[in-house]
C-alpha positions as CSV (number, residue, x, y, z in Angstrom):
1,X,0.0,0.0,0.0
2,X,1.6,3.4,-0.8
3,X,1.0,6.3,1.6
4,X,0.0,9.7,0.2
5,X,0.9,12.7,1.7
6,X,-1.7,15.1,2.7
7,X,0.9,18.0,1.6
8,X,0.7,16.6,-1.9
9,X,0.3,19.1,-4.8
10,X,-2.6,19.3,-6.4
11,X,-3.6,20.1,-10.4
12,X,-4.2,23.6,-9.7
13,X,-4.6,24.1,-13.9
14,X,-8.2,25.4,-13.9
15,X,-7.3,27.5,-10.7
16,X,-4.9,28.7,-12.9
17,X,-6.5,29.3,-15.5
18,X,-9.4,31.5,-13.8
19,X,-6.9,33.5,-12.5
20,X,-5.6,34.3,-15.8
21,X,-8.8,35.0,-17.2
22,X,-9.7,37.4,-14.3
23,X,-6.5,39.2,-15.0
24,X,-7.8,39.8,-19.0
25,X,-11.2,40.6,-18.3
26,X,-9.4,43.4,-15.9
27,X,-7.3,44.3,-18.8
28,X,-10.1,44.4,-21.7
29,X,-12.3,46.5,-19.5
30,X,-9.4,48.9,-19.1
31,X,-8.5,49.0,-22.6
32,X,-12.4,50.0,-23.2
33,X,-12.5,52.8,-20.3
34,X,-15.0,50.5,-18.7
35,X,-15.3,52.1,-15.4
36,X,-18.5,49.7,-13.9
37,X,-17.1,46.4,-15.6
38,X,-13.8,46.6,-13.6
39,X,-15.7,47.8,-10.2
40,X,-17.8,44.7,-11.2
41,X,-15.1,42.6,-10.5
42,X,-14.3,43.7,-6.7
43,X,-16.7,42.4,-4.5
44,X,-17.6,44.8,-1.2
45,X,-15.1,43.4,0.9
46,X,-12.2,43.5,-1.4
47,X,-8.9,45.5,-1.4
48,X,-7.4,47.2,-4.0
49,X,-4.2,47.1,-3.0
50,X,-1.5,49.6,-4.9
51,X,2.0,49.9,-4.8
52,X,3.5,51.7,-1.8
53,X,-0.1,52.2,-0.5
54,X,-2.3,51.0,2.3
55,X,-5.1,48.4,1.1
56,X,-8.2,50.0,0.9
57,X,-11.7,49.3,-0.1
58,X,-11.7,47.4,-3.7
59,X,-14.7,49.0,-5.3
60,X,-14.1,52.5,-3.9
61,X,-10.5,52.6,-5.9
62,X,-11.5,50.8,-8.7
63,X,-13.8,53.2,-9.4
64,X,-11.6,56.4,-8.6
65,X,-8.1,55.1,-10.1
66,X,-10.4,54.0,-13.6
67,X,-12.6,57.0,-13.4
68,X,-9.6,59.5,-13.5
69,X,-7.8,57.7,-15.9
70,X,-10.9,57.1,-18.2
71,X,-11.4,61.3,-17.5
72,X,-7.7,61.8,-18.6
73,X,-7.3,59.6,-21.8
74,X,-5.0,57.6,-19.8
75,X,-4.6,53.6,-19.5
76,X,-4.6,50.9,-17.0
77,X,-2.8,47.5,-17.7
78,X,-1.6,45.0,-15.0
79,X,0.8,41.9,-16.6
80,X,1.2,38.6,-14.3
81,X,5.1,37.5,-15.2
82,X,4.5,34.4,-12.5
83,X,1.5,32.8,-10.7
84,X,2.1,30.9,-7.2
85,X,-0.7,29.2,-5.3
86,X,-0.9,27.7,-2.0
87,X,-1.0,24.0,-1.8
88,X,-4.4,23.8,-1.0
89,X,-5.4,26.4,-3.3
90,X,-6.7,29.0,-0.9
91,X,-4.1,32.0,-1.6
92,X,-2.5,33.1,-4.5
93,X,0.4,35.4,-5.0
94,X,2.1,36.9,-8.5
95,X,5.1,38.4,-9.2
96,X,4.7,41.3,-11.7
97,X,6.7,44.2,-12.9
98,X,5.3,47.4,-11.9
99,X,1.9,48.5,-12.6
100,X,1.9,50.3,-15.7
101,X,-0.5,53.1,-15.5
102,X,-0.3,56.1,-18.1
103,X,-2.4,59.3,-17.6
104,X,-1.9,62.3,-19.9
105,X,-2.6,65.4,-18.2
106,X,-2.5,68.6,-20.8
């Protein structure tokens, strides 16, 4: 009989997967200045959480970070280079270079 670790890795592909997918729907509602389709995707007890900056409410930022860029021609795009997940799938981490965010103000 062969024991099986409880620590064993699972097939986290369609975890995976999701994840990616959340990340593009985020980036095709910012490419289309779609304010209320990225606030969509923050629940009300999410964090946005930006670099050098305290987590605060998701939908509240979304909604102000999007709105001013949408209000200043700007654009919003967020790249994953690496995706890491827990064992048991409950937490998920990514490693990413900086948040690119362009806003034009003339």
């Amino acid at each position: 009989m062969m024991a099986t670790s409880a620590f064993a890795q699972l097939d986290h592909s369609a975890l995976k997967a999701e994840l990616y997918a959340f990340n593009d729907q985020f980036n095709a509602y910012a490419a289309a200045h779609d304010i209320e389709g990225i606030v969509g995707l923050y629940g009300e007890t999410s964090l946005w959480i930006a670099p050098d900056a305290r987590p605060a409410p998701g939908q509240v930022l979304a909604r102000n970070t999007v709105g001013f860029l949408v209000a200043n021609e700007g654009s919003l795009v967020h790249t994953v280079d690496t995706l890491i997940l827990s064992q048991d799938g409950s937490q998920a981490a990514v490693t990413t270079p900086p948040l690119i965010v362009r806003a034009c103000l003339l």
